[in-house]
mmCIF file of the N, C-alpha and C atoms, coordinates in Angstrom:
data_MODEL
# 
_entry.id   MODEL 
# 
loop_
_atom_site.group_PDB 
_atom_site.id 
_atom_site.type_symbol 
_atom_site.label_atom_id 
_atom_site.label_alt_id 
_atom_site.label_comp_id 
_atom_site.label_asym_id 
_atom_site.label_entity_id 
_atom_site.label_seq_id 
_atom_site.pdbx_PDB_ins_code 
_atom_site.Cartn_x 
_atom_site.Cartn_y 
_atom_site.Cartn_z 
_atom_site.occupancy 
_atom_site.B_iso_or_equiv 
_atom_site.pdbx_formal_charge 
_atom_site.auth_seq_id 
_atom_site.auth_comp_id 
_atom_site.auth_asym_id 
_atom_site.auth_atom_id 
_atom_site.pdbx_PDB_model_num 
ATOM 1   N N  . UNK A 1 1  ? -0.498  -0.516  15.061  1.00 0.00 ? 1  UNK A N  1 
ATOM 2   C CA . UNK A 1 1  ? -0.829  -1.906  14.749  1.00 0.00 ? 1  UNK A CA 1 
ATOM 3   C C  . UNK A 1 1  ? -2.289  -1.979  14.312  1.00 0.00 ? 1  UNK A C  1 
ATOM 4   N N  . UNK A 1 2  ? -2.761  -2.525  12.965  1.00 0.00 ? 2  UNK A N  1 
ATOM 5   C CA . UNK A 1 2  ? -3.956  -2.568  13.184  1.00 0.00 ? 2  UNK A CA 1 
ATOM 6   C C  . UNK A 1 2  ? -4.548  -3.380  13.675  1.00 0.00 ? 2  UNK A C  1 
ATOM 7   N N  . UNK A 1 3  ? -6.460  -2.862  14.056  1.00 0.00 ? 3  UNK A N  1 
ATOM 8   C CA . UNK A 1 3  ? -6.726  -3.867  14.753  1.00 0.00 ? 3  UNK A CA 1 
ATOM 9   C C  . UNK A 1 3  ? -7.885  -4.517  13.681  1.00 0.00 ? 3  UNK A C  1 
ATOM 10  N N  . UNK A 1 4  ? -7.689  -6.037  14.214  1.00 0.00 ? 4  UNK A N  1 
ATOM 11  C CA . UNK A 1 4  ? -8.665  -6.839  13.473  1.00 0.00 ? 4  UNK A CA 1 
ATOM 12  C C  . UNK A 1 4  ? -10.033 -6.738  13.569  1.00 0.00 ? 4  UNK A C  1 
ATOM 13  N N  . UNK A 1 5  ? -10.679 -7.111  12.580  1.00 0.00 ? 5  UNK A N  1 
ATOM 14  C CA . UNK A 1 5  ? -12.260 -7.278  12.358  1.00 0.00 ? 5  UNK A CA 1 
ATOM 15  C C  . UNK A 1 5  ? -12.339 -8.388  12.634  1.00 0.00 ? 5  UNK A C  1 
ATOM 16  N N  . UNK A 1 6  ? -13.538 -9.387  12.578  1.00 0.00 ? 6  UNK A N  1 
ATOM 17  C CA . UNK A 1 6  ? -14.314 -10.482 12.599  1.00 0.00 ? 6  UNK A CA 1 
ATOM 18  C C  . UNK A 1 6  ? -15.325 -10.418 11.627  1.00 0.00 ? 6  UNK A C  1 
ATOM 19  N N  . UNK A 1 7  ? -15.467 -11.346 10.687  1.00 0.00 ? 7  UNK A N  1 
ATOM 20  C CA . UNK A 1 7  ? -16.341 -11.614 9.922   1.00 0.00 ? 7  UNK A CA 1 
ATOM 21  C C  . UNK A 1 7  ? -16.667 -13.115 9.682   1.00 0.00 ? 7  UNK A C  1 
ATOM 22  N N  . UNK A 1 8  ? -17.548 -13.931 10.143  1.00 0.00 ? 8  UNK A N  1 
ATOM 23  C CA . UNK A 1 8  ? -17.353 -15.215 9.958   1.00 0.00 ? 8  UNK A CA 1 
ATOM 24  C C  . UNK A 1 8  ? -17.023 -15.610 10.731  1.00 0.00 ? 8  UNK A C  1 
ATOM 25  N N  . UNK A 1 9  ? -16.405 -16.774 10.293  1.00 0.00 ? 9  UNK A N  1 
ATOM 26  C CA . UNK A 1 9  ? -15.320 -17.372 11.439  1.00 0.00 ? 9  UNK A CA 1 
ATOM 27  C C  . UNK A 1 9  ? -13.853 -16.692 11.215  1.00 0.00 ? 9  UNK A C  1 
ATOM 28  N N  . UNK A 1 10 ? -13.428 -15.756 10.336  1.00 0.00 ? 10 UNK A N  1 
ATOM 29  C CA . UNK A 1 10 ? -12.436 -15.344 9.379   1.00 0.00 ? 10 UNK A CA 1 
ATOM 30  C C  . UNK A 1 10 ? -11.863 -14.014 10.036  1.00 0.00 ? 10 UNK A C  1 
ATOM 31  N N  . UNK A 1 11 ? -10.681 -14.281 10.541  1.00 0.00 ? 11 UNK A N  1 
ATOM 32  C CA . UNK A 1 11 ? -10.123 -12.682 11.457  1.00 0.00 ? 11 UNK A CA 1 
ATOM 33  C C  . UNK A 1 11 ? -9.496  -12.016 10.510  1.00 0.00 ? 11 UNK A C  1 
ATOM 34  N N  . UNK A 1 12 ? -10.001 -10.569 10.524  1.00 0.00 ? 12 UNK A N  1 
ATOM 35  C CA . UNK A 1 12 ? -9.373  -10.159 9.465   1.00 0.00 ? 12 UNK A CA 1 
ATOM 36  C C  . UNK A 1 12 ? -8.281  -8.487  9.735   1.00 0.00 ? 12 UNK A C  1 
ATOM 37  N N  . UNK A 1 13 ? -7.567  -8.338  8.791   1.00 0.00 ? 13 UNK A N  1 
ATOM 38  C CA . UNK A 1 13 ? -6.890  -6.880  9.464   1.00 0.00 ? 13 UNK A CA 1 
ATOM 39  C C  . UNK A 1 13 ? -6.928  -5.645  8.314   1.00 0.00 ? 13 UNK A C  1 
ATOM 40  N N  . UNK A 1 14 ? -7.058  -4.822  8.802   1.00 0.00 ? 14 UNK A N  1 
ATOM 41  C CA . UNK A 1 14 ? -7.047  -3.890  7.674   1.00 0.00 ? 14 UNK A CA 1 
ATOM 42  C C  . UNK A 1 14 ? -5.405  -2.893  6.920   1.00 0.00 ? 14 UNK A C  1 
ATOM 43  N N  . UNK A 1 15 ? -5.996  -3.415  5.902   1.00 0.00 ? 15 UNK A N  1 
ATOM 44  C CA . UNK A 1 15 ? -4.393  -2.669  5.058   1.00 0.00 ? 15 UNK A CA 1 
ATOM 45  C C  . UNK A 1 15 ? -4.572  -1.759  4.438   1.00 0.00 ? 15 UNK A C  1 
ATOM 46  N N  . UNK A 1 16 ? -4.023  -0.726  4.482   1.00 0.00 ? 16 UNK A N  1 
ATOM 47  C CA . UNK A 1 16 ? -4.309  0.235   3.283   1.00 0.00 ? 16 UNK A CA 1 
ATOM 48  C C  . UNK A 1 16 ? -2.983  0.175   2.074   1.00 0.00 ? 16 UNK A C  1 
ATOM 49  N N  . UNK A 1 17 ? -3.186  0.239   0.737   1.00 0.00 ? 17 UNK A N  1 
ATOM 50  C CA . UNK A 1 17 ? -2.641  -0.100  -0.252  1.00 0.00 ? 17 UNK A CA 1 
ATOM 51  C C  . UNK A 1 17 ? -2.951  1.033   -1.010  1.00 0.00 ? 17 UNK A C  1 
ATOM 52  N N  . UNK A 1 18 ? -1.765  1.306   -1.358  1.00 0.00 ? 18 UNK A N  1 
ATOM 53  C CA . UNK A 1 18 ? -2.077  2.597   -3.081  1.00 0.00 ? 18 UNK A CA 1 
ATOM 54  C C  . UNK A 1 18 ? -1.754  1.301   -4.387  1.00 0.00 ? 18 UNK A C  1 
ATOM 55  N N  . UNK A 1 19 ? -3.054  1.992   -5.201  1.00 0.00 ? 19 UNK A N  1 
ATOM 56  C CA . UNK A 1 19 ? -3.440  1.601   -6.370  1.00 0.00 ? 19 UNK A CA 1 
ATOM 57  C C  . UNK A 1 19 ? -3.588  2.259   -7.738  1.00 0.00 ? 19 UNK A C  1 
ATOM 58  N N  . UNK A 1 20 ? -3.077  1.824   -8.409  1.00 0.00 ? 20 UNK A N  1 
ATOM 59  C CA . UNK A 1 20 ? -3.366  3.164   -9.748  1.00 0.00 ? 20 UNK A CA 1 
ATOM 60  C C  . UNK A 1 20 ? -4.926  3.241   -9.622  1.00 0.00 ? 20 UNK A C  1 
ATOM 61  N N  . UNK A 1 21 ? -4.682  4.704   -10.163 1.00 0.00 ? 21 UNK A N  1 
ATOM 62  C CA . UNK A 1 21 ? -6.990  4.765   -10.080 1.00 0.00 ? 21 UNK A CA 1 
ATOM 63  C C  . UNK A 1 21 ? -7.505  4.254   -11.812 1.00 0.00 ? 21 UNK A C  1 
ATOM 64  N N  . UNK A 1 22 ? -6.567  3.900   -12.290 1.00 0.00 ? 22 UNK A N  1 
ATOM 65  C CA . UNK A 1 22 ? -7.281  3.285   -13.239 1.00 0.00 ? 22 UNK A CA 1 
ATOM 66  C C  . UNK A 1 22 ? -8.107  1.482   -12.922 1.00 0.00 ? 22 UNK A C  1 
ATOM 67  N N  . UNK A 1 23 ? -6.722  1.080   -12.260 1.00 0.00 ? 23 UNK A N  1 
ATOM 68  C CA . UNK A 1 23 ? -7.140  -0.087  -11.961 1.00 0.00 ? 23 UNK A CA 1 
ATOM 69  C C  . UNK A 1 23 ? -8.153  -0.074  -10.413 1.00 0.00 ? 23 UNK A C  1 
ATOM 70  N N  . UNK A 1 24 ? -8.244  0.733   -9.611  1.00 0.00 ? 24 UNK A N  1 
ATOM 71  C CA . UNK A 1 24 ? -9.141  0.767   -9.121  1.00 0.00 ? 24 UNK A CA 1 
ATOM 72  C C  . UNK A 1 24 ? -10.788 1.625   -9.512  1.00 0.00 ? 24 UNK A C  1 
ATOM 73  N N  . UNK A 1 25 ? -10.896 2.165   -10.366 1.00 0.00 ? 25 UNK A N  1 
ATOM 74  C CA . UNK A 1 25 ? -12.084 2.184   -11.498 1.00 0.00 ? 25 UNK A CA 1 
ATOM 75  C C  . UNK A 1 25 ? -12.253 0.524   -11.772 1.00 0.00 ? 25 UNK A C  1 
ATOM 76  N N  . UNK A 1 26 ? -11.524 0.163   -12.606 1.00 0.00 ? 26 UNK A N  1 
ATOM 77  C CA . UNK A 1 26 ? -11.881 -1.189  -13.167 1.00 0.00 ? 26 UNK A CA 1 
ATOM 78  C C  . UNK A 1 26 ? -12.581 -2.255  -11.957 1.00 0.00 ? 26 UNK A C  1 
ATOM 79  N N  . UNK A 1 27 ? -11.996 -1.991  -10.681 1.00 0.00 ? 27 UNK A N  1 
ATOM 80  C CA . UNK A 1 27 ? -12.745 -3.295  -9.197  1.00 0.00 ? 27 UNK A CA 1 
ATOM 81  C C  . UNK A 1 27 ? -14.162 -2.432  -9.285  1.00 0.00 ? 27 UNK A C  1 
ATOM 82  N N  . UNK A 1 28 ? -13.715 -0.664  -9.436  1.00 0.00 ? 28 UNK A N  1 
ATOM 83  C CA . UNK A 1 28 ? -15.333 -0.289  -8.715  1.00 0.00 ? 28 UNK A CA 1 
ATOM 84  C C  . UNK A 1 28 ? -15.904 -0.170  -9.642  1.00 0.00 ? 28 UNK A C  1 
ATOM 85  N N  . UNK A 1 29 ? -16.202 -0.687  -10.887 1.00 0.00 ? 29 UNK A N  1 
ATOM 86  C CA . UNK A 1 29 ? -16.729 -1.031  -12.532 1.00 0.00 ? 29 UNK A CA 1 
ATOM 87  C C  . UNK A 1 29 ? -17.580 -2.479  -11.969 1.00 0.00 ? 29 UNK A C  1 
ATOM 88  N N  . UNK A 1 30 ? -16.396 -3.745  -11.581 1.00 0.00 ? 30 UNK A N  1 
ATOM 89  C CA . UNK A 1 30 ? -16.787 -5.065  -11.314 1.00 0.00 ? 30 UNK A CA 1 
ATOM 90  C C  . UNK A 1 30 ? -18.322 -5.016  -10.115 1.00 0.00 ? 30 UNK A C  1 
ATOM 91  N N  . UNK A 1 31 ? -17.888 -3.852  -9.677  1.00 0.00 ? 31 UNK A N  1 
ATOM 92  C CA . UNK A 1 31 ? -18.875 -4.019  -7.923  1.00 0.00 ? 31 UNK A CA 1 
ATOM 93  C C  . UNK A 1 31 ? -20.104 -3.151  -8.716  1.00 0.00 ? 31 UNK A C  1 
ATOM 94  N N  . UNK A 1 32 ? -19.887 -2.470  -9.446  1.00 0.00 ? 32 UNK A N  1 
ATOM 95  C CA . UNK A 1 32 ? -21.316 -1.753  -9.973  1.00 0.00 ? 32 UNK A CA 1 
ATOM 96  C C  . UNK A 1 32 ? -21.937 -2.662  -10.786 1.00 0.00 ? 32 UNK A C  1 
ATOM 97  N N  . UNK A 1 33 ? -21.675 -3.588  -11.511 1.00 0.00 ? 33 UNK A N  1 
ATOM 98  C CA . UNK A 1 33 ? -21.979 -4.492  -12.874 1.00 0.00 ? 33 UNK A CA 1 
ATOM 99  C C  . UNK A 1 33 ? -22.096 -6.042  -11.569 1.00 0.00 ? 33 UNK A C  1 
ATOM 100 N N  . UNK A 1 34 ? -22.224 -5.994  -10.225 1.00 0.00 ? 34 UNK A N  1 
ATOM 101 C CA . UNK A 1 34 ? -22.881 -6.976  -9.453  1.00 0.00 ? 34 UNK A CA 1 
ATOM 102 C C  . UNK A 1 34 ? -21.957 -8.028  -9.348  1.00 0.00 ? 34 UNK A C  1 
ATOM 103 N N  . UNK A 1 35 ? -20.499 -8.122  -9.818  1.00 0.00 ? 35 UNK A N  1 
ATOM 104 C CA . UNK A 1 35 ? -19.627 -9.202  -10.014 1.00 0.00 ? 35 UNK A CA 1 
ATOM 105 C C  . UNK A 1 35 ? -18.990 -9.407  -8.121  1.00 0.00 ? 35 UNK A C  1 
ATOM 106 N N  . UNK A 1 36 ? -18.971 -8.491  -7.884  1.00 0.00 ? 36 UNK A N  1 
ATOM 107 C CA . UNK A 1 36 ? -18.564 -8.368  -6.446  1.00 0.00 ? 36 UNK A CA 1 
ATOM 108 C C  . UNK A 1 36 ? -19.616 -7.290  -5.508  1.00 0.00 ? 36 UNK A C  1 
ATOM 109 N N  . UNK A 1 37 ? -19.713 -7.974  -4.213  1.00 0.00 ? 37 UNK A N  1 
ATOM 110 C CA . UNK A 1 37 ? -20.528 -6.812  -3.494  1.00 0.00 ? 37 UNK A CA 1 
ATOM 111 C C  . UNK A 1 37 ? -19.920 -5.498  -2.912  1.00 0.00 ? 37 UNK A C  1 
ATOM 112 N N  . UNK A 1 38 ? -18.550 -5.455  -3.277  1.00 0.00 ? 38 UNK A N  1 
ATOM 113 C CA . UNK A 1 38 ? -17.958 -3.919  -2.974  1.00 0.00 ? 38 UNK A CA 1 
ATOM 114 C C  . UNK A 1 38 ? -16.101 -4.348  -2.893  1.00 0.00 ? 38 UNK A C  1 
ATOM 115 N N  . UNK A 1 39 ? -15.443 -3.346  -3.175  1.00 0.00 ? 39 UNK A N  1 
ATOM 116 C CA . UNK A 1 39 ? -14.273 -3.063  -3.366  1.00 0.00 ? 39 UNK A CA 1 
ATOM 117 C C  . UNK A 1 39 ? -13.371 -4.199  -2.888  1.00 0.00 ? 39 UNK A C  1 
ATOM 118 N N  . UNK A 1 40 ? -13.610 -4.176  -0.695  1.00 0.00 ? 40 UNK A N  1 
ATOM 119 C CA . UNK A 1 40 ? -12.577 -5.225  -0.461  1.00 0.00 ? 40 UNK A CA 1 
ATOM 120 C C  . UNK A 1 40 ? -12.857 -6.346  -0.611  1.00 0.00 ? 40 UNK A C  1 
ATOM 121 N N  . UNK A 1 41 ? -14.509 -7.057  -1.237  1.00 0.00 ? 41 UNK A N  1 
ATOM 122 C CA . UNK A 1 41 ? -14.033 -8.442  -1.214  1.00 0.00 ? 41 UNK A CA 1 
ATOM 123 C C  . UNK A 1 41 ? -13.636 -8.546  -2.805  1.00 0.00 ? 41 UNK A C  1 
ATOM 124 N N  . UNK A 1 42 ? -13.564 -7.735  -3.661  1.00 0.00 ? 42 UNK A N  1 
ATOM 125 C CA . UNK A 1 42 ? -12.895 -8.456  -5.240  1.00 0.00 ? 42 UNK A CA 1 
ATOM 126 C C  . UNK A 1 42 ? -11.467 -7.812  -4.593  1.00 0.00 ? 42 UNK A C  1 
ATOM 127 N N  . UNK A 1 43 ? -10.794 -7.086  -4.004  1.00 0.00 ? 43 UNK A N  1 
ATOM 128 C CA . UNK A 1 43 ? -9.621  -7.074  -3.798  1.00 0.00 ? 43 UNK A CA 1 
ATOM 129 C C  . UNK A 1 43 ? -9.422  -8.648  -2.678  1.00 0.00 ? 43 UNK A C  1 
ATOM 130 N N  . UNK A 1 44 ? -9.431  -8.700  -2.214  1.00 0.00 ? 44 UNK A N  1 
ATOM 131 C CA . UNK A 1 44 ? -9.663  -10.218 -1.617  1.00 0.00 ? 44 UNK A CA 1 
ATOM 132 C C  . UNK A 1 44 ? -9.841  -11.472 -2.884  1.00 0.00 ? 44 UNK A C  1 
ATOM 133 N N  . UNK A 1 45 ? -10.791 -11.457 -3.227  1.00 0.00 ? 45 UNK A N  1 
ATOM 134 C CA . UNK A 1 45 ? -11.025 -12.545 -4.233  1.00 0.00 ? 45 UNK A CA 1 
ATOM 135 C C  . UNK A 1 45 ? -9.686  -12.301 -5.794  1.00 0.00 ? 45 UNK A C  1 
ATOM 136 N N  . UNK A 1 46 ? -9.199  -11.062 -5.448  1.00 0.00 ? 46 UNK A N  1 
ATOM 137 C CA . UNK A 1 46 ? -7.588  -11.250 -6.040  1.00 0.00 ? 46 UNK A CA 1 
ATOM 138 C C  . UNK A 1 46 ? -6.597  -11.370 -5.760  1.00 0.00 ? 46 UNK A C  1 
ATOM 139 N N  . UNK A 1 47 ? -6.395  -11.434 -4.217  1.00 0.00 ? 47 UNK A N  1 
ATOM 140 C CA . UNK A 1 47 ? -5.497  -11.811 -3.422  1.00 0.00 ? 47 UNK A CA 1 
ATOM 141 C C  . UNK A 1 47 ? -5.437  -13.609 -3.459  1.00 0.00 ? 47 UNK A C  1 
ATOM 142 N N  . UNK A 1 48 ? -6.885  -13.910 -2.622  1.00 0.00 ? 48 UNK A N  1 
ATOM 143 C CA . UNK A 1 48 ? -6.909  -15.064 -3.124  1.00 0.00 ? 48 UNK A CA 1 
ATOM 144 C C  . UNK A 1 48 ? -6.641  -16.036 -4.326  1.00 0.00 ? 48 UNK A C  1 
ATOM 145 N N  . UNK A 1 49 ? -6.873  -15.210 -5.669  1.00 0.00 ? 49 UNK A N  1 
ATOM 146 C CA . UNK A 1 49 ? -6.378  -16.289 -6.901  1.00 0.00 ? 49 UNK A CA 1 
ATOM 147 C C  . UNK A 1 49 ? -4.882  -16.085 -6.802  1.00 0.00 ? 49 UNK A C  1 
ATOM 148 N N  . UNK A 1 50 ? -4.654  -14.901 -6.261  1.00 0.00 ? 50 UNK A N  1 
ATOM 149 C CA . UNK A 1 50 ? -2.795  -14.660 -6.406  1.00 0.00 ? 50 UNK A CA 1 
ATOM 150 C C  . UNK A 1 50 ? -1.932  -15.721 -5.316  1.00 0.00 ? 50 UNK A C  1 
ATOM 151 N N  . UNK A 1 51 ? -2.674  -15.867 -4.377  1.00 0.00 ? 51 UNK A N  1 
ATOM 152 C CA . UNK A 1 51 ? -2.373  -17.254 -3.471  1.00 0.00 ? 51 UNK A CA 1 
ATOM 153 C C  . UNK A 1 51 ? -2.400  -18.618 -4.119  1.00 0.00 ? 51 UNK A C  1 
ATOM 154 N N  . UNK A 1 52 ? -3.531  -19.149 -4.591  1.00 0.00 ? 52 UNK A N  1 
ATOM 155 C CA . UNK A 1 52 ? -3.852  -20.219 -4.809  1.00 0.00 ? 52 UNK A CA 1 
ATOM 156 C C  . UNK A 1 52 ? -3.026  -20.741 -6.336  1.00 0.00 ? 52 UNK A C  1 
ATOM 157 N N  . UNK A 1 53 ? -2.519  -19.681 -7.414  1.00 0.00 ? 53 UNK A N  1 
ATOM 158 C CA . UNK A 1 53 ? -1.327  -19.845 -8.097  1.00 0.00 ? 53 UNK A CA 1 
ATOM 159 C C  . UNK A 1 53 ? -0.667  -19.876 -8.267  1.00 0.00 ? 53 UNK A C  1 
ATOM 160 N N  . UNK A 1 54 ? -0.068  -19.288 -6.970  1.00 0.00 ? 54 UNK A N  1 
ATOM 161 C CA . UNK A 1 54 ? 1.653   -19.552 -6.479  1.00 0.00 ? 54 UNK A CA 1 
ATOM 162 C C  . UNK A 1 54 ? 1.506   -20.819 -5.839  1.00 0.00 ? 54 UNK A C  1 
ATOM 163 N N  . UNK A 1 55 ? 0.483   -21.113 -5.284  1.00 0.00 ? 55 UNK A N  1 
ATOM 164 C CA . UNK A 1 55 ? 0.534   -22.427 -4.499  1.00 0.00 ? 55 UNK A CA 1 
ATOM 165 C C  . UNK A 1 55 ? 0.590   -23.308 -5.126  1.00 0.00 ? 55 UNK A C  1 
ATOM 166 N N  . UNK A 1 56 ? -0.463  -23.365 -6.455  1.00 0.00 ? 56 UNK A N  1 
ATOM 167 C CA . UNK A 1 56 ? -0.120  -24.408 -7.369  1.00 0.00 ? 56 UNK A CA 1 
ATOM 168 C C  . UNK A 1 56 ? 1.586   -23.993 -8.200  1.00 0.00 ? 56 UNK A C  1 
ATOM 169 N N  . UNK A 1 57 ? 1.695   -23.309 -8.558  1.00 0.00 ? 57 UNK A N  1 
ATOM 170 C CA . UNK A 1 57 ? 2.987   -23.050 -9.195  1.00 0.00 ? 57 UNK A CA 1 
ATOM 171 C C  . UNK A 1 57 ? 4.146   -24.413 -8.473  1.00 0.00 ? 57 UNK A C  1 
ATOM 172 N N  . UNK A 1 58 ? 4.549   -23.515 -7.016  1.00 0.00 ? 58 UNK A N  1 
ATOM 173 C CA . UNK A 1 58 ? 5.554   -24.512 -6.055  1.00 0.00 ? 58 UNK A CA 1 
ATOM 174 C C  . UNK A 1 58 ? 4.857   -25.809 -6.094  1.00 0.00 ? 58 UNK A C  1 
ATOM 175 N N  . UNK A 1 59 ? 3.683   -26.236 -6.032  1.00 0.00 ? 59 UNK A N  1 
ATOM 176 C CA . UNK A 1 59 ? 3.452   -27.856 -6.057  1.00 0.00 ? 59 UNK A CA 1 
ATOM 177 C C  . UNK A 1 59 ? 3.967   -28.376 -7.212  1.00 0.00 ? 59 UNK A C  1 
ATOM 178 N N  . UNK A 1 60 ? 3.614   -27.398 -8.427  1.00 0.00 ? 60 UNK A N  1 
ATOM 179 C CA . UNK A 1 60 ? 4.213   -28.442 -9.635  1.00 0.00 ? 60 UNK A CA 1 
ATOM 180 C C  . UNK A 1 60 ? 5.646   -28.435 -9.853  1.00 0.00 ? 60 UNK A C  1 
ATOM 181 N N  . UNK A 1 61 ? 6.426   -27.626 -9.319  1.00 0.00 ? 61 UNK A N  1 
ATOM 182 C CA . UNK A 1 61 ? 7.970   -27.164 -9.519  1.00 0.00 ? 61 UNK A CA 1 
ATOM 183 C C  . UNK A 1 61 ? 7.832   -28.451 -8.661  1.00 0.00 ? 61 UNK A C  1 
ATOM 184 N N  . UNK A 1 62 ? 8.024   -28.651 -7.340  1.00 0.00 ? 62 UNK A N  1 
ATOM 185 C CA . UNK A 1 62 ? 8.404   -29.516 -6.532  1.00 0.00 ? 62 UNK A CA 1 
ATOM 186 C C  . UNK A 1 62 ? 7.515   -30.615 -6.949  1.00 0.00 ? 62 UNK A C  1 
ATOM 187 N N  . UNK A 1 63 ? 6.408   -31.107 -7.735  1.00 0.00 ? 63 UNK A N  1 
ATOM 188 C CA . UNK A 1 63 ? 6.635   -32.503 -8.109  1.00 0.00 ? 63 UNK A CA 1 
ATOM 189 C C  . UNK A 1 63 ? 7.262   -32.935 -9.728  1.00 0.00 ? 63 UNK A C  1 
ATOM 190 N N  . UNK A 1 64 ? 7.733   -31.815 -9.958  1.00 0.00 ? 64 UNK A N  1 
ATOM 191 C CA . UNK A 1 64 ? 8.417   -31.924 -11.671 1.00 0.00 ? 64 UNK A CA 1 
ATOM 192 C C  . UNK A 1 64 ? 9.575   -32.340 -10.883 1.00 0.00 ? 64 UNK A C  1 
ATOM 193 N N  . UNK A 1 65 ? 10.383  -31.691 -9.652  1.00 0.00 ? 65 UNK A N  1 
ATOM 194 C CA . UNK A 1 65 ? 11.753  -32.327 -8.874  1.00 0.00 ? 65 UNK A CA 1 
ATOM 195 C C  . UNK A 1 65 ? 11.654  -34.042 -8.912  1.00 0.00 ? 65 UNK A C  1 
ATOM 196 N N  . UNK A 1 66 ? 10.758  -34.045 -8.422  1.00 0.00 ? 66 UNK A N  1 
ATOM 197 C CA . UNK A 1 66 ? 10.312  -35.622 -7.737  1.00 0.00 ? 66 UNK A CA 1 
ATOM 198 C C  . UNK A 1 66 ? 10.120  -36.385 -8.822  1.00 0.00 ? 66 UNK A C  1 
ATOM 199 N N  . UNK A 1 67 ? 9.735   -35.728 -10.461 1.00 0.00 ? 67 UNK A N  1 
ATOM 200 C CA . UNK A 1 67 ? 9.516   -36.749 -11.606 1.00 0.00 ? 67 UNK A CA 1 
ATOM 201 C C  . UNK A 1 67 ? 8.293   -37.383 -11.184 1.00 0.00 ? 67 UNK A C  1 
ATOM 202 N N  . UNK A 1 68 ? 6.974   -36.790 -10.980 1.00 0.00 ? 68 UNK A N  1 
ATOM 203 C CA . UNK A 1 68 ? 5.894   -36.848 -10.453 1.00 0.00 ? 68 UNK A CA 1 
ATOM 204 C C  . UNK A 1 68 ? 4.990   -36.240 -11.768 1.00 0.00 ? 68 UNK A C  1 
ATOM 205 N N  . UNK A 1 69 ? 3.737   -36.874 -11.964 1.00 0.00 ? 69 UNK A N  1 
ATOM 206 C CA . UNK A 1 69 ? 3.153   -35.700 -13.223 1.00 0.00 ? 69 UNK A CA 1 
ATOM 207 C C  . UNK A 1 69 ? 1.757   -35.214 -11.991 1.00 0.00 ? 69 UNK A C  1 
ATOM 208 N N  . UNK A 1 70 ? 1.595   -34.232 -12.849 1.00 0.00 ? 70 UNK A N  1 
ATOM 209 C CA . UNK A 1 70 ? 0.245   -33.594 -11.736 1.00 0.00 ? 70 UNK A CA 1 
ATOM 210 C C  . UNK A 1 70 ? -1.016  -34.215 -12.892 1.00 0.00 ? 70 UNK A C  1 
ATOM 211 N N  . UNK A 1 71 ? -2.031  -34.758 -12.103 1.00 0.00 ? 71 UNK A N  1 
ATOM 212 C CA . UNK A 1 71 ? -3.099  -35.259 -12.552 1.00 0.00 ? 71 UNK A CA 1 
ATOM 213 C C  . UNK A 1 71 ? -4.111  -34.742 -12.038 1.00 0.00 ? 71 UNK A C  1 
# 
């Protein structure tokens, strides 16, 4: 089981994930060129947009149901 970190107020757990090494060149490209301060938070900050567009996705499916427009 892993065990969690603390950072913040933010509990966190560690995963290990295989990645093509091309596309992991390209995160450790972003973290050398200052876009991110190291590997797991732009893997994070792509987790996160991958959240926050499915989230919007299901809001607009379910208010296109409702005959709702998104504004």
């Amino acid at each position: 089981m892993p065990r969690p970190s603390y950072r913040g107020n933010a509990t966190m757990e560690r995963v290990t994930l295989r990645i093509p090494k091309q596309q992991i060149e390209e995160v450790e490209q972003m973290v050398e060129t200052g876009e991110f301060p190291n590997r797991s938070e732009a893997i994070r900050s792509a987790v996160r947009e991958m959240l926050n567009e499915q989230s919007e996705s299901r809001d607009e499916k379910r208010n296109r149901n409702r005959g709702w427009a998104k504004v």
